[in-house]
C-alpha positions as CSV (number, residue, x, y, z in Angstrom):
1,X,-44.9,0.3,-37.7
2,X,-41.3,-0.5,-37.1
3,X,-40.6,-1.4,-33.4
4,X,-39.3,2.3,-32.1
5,X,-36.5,0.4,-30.0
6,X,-34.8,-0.8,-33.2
7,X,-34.4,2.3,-34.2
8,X,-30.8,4.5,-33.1
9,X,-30.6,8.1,-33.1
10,X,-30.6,8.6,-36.5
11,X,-34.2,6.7,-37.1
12,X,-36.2,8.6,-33.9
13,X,-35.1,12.1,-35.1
14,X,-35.5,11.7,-38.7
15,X,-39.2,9.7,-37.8
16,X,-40.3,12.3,-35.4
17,X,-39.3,15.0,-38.2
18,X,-41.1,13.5,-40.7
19,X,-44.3,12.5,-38.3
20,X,-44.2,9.1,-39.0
21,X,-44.9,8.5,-35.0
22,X,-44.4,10.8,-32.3
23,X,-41.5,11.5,-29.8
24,X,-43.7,10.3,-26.7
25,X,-44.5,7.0,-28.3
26,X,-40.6,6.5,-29.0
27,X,-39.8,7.7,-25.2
28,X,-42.8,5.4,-24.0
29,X,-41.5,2.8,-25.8
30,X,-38.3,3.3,-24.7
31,X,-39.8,3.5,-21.0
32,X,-41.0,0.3,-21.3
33,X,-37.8,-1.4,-22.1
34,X,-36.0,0.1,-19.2
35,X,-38.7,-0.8,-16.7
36,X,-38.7,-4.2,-18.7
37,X,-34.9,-4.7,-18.5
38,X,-34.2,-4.5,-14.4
39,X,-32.5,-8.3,-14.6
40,X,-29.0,-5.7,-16.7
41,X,-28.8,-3.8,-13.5
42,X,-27.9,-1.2,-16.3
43,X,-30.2,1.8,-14.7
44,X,-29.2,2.9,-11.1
45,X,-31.9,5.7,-11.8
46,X,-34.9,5.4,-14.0
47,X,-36.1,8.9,-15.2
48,X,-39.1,8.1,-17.2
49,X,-40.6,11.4,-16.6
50,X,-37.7,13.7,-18.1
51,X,-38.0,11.4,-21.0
52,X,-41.7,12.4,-21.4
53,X,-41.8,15.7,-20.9
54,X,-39.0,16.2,-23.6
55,X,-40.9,14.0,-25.3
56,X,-43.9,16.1,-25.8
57,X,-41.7,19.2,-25.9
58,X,-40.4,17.6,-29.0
59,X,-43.7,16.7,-30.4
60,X,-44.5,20.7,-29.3
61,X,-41.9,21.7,-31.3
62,X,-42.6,20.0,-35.0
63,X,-45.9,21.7,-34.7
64,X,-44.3,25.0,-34.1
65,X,-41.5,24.2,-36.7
66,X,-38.7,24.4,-34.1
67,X,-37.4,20.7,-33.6
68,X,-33.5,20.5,-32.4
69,X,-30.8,18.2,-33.1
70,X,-32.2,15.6,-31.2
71,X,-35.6,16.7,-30.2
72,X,-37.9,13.2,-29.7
73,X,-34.5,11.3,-28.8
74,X,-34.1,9.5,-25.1
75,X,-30.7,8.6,-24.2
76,X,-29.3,7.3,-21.3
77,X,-26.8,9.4,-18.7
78,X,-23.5,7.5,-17.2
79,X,-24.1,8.1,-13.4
80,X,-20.9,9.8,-13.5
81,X,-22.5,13.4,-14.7
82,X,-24.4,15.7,-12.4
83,X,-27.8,16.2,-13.4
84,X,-29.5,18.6,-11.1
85,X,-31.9,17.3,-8.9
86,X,-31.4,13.6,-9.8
87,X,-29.1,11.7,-7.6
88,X,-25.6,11.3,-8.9
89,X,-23.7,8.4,-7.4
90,X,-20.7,8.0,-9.3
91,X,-21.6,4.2,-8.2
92,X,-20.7,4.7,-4.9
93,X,-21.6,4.5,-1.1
94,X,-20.0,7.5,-0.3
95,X,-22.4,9.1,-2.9
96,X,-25.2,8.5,-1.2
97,X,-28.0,10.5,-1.0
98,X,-26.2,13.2,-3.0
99,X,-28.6,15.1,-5.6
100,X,-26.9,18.2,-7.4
101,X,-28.2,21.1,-7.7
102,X,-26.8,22.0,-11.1
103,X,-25.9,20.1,-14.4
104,X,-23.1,19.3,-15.9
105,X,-22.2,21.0,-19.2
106,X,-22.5,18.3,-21.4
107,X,-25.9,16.5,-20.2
108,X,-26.8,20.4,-20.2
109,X,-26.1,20.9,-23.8
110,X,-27.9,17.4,-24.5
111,X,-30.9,18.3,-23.1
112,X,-30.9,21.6,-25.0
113,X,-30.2,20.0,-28.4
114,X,-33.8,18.5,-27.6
115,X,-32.8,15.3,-25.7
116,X,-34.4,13.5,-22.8
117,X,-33.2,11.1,-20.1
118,X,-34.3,7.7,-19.7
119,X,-31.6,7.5,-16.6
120,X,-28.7,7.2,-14.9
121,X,-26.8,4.5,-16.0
122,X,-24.3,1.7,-13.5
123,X,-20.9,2.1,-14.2
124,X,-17.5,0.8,-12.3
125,X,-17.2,3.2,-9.0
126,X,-15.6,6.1,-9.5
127,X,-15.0,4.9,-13.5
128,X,-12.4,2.6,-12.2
129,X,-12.7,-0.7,-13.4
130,X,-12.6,-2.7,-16.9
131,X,-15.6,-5.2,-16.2
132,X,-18.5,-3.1,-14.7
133,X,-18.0,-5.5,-11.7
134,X,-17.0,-2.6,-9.1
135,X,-20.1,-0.8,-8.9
136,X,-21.5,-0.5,-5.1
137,X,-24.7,-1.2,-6.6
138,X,-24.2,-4.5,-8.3
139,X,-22.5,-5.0,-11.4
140,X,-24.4,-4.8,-14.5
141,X,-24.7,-7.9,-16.9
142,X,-24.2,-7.8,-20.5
143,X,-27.1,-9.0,-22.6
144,X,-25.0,-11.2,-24.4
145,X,-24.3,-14.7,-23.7
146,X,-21.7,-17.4,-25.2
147,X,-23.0,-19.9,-27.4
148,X,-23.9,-23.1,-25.1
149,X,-23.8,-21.2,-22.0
150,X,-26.0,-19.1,-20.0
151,X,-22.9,-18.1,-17.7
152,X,-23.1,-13.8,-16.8
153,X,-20.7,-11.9,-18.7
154,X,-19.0,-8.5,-18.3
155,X,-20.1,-5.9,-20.4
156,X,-17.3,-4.0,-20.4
157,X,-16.3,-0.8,-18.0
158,X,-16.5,1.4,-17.0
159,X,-19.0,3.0,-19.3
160,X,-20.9,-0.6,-18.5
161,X,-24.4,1.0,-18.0
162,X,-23.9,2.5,-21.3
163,X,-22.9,-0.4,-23.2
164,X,-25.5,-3.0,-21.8
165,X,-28.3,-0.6,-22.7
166,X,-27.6,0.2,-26.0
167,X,-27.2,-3.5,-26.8
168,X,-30.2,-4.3,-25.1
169,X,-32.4,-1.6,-26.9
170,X,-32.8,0.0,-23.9
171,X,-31.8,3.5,-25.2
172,X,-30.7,4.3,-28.5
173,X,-27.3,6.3,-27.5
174,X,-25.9,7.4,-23.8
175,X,-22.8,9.1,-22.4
176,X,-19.9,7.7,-21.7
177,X,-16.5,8.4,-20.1
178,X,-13.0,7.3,-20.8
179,X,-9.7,7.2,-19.3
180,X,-7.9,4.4,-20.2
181,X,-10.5,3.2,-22.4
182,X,-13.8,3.0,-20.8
183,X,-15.7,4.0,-23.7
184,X,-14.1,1.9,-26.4
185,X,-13.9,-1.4,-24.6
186,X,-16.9,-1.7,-23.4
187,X,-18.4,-0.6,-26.7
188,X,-16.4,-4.0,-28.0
189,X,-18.0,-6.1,-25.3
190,X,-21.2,-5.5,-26.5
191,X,-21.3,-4.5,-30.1
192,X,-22.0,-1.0,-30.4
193,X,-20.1,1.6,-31.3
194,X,-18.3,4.5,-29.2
195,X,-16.1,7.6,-29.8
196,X,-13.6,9.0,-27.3
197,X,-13.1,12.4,-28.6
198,X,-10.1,14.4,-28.3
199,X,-8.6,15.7,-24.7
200,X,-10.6,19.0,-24.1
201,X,-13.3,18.2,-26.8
202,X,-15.9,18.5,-24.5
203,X,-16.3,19.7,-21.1
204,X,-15.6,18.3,-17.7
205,X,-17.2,20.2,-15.7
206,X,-20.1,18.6,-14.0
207,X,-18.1,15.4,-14.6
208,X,-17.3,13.5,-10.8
209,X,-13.6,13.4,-11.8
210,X,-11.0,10.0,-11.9
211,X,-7.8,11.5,-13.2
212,X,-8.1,14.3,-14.2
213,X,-5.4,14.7,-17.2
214,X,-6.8,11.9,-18.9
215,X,-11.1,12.2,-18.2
216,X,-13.1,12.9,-21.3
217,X,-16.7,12.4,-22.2
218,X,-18.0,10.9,-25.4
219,X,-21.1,9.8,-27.7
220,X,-22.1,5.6,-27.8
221,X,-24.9,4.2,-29.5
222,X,-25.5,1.6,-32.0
223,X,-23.8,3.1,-35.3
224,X,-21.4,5.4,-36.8
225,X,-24.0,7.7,-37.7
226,X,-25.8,8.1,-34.3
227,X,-22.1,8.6,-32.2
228,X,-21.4,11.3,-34.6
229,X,-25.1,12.8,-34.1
230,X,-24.0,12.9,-30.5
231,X,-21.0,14.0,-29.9
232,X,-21.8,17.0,-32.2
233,X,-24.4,18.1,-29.5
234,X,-22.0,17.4,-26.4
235,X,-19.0,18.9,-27.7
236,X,-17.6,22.8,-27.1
237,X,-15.8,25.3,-25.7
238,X,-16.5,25.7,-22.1
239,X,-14.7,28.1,-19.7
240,X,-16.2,26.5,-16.7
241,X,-13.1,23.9,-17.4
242,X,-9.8,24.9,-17.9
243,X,-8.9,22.4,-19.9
244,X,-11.6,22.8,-22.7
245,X,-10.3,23.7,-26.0
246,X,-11.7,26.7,-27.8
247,X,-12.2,25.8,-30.9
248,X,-15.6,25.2,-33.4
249,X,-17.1,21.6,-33.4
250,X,-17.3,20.6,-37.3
251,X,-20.2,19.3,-38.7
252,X,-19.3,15.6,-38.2
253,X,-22.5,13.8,-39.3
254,X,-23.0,16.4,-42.6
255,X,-18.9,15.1,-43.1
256,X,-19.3,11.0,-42.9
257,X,-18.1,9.2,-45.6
258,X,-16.6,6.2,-46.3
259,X,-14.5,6.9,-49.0
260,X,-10.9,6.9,-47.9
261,X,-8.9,7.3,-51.1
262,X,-6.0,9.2,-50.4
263,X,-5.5,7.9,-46.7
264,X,-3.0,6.3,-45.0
265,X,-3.4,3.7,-42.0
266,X,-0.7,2.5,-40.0
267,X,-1.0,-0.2,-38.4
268,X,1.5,-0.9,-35.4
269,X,3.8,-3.3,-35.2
270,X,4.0,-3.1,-31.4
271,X,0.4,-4.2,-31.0
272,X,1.0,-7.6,-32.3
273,X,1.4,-8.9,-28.8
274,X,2.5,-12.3,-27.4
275,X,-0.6,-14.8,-27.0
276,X,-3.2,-12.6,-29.0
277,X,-5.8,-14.9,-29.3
278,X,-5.7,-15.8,-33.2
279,X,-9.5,-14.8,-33.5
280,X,-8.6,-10.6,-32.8
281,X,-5.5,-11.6,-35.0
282,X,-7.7,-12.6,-37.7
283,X,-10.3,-9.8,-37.0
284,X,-7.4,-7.1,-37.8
285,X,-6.5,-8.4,-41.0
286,X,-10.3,-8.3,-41.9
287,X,-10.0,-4.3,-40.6
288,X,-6.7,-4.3,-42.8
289,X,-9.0,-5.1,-45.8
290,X,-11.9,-3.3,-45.7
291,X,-10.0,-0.4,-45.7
292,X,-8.0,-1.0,-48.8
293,X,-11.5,-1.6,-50.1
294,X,-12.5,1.5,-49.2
295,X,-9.1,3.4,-50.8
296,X,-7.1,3.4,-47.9
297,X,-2.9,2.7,-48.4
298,X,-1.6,0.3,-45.2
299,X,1.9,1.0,-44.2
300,X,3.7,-0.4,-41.0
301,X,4.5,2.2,-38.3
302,X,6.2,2.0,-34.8
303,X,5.0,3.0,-31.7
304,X,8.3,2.3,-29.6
305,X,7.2,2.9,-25.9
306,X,3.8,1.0,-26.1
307,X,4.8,-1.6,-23.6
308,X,5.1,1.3,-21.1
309,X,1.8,2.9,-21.3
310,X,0.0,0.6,-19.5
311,X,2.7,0.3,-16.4
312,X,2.9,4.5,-16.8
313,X,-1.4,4.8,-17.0
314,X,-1.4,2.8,-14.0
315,X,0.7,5.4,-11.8
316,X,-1.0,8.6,-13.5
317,X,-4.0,7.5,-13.1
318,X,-4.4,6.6,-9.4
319,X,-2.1,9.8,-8.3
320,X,-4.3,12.0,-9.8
321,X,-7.7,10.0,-8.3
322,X,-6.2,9.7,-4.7
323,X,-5.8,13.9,-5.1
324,X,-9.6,14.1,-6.3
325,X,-11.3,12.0,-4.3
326,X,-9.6,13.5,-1.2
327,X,-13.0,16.0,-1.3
328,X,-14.6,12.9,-0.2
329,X,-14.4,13.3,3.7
330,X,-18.1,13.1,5.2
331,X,-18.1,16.6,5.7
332,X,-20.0,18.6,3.3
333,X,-21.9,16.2,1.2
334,X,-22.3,12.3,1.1
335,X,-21.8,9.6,3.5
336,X,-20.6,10.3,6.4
337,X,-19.6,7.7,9.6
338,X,-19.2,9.4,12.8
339,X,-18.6,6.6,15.2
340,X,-20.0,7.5,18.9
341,X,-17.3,10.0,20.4
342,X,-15.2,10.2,17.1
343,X,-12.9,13.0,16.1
344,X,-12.6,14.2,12.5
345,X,-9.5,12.3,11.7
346,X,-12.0,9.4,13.2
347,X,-14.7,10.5,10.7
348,X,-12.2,10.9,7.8
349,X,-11.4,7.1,8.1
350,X,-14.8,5.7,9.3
351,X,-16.5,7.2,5.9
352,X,-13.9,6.5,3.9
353,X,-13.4,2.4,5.2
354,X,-17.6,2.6,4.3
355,X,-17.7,4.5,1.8
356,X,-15.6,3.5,-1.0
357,X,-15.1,-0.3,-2.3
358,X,-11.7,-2.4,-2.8
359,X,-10.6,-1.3,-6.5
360,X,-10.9,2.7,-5.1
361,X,-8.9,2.2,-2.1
362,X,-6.1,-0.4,-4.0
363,X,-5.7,3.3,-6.7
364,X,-5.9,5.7,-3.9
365,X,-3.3,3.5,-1.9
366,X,-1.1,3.6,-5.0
367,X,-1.7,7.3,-6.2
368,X,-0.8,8.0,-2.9
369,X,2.7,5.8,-2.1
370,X,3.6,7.4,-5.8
371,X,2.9,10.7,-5.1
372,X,5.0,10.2,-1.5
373,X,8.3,12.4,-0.2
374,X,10.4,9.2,-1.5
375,X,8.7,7.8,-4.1
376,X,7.1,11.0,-6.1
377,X,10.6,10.8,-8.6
378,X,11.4,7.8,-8.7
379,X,7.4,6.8,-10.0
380,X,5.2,9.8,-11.0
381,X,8.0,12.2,-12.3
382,X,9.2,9.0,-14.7
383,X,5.4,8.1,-15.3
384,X,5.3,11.7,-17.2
385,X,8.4,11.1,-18.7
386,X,7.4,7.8,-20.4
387,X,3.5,9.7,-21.6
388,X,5.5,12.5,-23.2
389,X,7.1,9.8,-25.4
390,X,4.3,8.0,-26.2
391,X,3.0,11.1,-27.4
392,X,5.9,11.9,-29.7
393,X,5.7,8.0,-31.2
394,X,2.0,9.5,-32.4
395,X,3.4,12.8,-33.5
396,X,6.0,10.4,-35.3
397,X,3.9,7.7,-36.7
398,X,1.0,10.4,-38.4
399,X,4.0,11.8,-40.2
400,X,3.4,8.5,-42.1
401,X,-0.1,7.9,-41.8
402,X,-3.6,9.6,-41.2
403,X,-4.9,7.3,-38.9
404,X,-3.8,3.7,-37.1
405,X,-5.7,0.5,-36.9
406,X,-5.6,-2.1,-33.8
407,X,-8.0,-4.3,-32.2
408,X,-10.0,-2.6,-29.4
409,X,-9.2,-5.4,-26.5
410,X,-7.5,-8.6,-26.7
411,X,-10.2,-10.5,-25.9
412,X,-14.5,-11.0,-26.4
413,X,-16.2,-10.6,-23.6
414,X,-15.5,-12.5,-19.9
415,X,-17.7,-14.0,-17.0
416,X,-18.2,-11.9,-14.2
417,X,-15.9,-13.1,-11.8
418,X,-13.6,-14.4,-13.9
419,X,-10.9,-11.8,-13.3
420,X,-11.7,-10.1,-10.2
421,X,-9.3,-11.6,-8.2
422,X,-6.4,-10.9,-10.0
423,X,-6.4,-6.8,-10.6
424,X,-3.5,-7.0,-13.0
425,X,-5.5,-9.5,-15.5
426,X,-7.8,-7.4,-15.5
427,X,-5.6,-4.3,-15.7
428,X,-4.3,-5.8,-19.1
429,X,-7.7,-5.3,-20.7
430,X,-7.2,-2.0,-21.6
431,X,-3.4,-3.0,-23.2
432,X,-4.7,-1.4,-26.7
433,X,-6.9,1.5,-25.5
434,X,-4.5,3.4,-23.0
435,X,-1.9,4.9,-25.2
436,X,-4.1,7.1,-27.3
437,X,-5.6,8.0,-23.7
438,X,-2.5,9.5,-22.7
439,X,-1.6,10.9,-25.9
440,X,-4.7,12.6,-25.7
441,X,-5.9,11.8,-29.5
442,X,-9.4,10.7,-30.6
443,X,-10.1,7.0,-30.5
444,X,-13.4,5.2,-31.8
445,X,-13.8,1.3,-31.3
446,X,-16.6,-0.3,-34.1
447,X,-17.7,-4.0,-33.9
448,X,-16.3,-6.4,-36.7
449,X,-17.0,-9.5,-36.3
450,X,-18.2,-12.3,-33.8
451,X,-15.6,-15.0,-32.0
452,X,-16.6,-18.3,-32.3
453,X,-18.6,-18.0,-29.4
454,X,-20.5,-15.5,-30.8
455,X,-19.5,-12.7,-29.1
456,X,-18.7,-9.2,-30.4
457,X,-15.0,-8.4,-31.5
458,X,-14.3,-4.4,-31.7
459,X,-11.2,-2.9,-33.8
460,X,-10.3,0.4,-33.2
461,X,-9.6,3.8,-35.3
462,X,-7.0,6.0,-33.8
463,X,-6.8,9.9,-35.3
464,X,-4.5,12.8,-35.3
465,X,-5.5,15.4,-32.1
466,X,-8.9,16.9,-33.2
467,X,-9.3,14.9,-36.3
468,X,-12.4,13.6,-35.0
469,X,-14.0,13.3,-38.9
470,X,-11.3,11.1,-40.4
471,X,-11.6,8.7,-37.4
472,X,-15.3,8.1,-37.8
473,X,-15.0,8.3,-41.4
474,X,-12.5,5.3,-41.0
475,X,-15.0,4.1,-38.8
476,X,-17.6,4.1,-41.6
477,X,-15.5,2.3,-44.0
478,X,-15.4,-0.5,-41.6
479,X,-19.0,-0.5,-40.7
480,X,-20.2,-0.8,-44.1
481,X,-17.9,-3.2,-44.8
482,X,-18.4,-5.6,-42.2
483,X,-21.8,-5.7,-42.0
484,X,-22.5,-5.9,-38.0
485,X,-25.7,-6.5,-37.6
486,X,-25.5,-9.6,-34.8
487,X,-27.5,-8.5,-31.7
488,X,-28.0,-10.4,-28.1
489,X,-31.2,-12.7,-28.3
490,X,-33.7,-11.1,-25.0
491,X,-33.2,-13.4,-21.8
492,X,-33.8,-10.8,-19.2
């Protein structure tokens, strides 16, 4: 038998369809792994038992002739989504001991679409971070190493968890959640594949929340294929969040295909940036061809404001988190540090000094100096300014093309530590991912290639608002062009 890890989404549901082994053997299997795998510090929460018991629902459920989507598939759960009574963290300390009482709307609809949950997965705290390296638990260590060295890299954030784990063949998909790009790069850190679907695409409620505008959950896992599989069960309409867009989720697996004839791609010219290392040069031109293999016409299009998005992101962003985690006060849920004869303006500080780390207080210090009396026009009002722009430089450049192409990150994979000390090196990691963010448009990062280290490279597909289905099927073209199938040798 074919070892159940290798297998993605795809494999398990169509092998547990066709009986050729059963869903608790996969989630046993599976099990294993995790329990195996503690040296990633990828699972702040192990959950073997939900992944059993949906397990032999599963198994249940081909005998009856019921099976669902992904009935006999385990996945793993970024710690950022409330699953009723398992502890949610957010990776934080001022978290602790928190254990919801309800689930969020799109672990909910996983787990009715047949899934189970291996566990909650580490993350950056609060999602804000691009190295996995914030986490109040300990940051989480890609399975891949550098050729000639056995030095820790980052796998990515803050969907970290996520990407380690599916590298490692510790799950075959999990949730993830980006911002600024927190699915796609750490999907390019580590080889796998990850969608970030369109703002509103699927719900946020249930989600701990960063910034709120820009938040949105989507599908990783090891192929094209299995994200699709995914995001079809997590996406919908939900008026628990006013910001979830009514309308029907399309058959995106049933829709995959890698023909692109007809298409246009645009490929940036603003993305060339100074001091690209020549390797992620050379990696786009490889992108550049394997679509005109697959029928796609290239043309050159402008983005004009792309050296503002990341200055802009970085003033949304915080202003928005140091408004939502304001709820985070010692009072009703959480930490809290009452120091002996304290008032509550004592308290407020005391569990917030304890509670959160450095990279949560350095945002909430600058969401709040930008959202000040003096400050709020000079910063946020222009912030907003700048993101409507770079919106209309998309609306501009799809009247020329269908989709864009650009790397995912400028960069393969870094050592942890490497960058911590200097927040706006690390800042610059998401220099490709952030516009579509605040644009709001789909964005799906693939691997392409290896550096010459031998670490995974990821370019990017960037669609049209809700045109989900031409950016994986761009996605697909690359896939089966490329031929990825490099994976990290087992150390742990």
């Amino acid at each position: 038998m074919t070892n159940l890890t290798d297998l993605g989404i795809a494999g398990i549901r169509d092998g547990v369809r066709d009986g050729a082994f059963s869903a608790r053997e996969v989630a046993t299997a599976f099990n294993a792994n995790v329990a195996a795998a503690k040296g990633l510090n990828a699972f702040l929460v192990e959950t073997p038992n939900h992944a059993l018991a949906a397990a032999d629902a599963a198994d249940a459920a081909r005998t009856a002739g019921e099976l669902k989507p992904l009935s006999g598939v385990p996945i793993g759960m970024k710690d950022l989504f409330c699953t009723e009574g398992v502890p949610t963290t957010a990776a934080s300390t001022i978290l602790g001991g928190f254990t919801p009482q309800y689930e969020s709307t799109v672990s909910g609809k996983l787990w009715s679409a047949g899934a189970g949950m291996l566990g909650k997965l580490n993350l950056d705290q609060f999602a804000m971070g691009s190295s996995n390296e914030t986490s109040a638990f300990g940051p989480v260590i890609s399975p891949w190493r550098r050729a000639g060295s056995n030095a820790a890299l980052a796998p990515g954030g803050s969907s970290g968890g996520s990407s380690a784990a599916i590298s490692a063949r510790l799950c075959p998909g999990a949730t993830g959640t980006d911002t600024g790009g927190s699915i796609r790069q750490p999907a390019a850190f580590t080889g796998i594949s990850g969608i970030k679907p369109t703002y509103g695409r699927c719900s946020r409620w249930g989600v701990v929340a960063f910034a709120s505008s820009l938040d949105q959950a989507g599908a990783m896992a090891r192929d094209v294929r299995d994200c699709a599989i995914m995001l079809e069960a997590m996406a919908g309409f939900d008026a628990k969040d006013s910001t979830s867009l009514e309308v029907a989720v399309p058959r995106w697996e049933a829709g995959l295909s890698g023909d692109l004839k007809g298409k246009r791609v645009g490929i940036p010219r603003e993305y060339r940036v100074d001091g690209m290392p020549a390797e992620i040069d050379a990696l786009w031109e490889s992108g550049i061809a394997w679509l005109k293999d697959a029928g796609a016409e290239i043309v050159e299009v402008s983005l004009p404001h792309t050296k503002y998005a990341l200055p802009a992101y970085y003033i949304i962003a915080p202003a928005e988190a140091s408004s939502n985690l304001a709820r985070y006060d010692g009072v009703r849920y959480g930490l809290r540090d009452l120091p002996e004869g304290a008032g509550l303006q004592d308290m407020y500080a005391a569990t917030r000094a304890a509670g959160f780390g450095p990279e949560v207080k350095r945002r909430i210090m600058i969401g709040t100096y930008v959202l000040s009396a003096g400050f709020y026009d000079a910063y946020y009002t222009q912030a907003q300014k700048v993101r409507t722009l770079i919106a209309r430089d998309f609306d501009r450049a799809f009247q020329e093309c269908d989709l864009l192409l650009t790397p995912t990150a400028p960069s393969a994979a870094f050592a942890l530590g490497e960058k911590s000390d200097d927040p706006l090196a690390m800042y610059l990691n998401d220099v490709f991912t952030v516009p579509s963010s605040l644009a709001g448009l789909p964005a799906m990062s693939i691997p392409g290639g290896l550096d010459a280290g031998g670490l995974p490279l990821g370019l990017q597909i960037i669609g049209r608002a809700l045109d989900e289905q031409g950016v994986l099927n761009a996605a697909l073209a690359i896939e089966e062009r490329a031929g990825f199938t490099a994976r990290p040798e087992a150390w742990w």
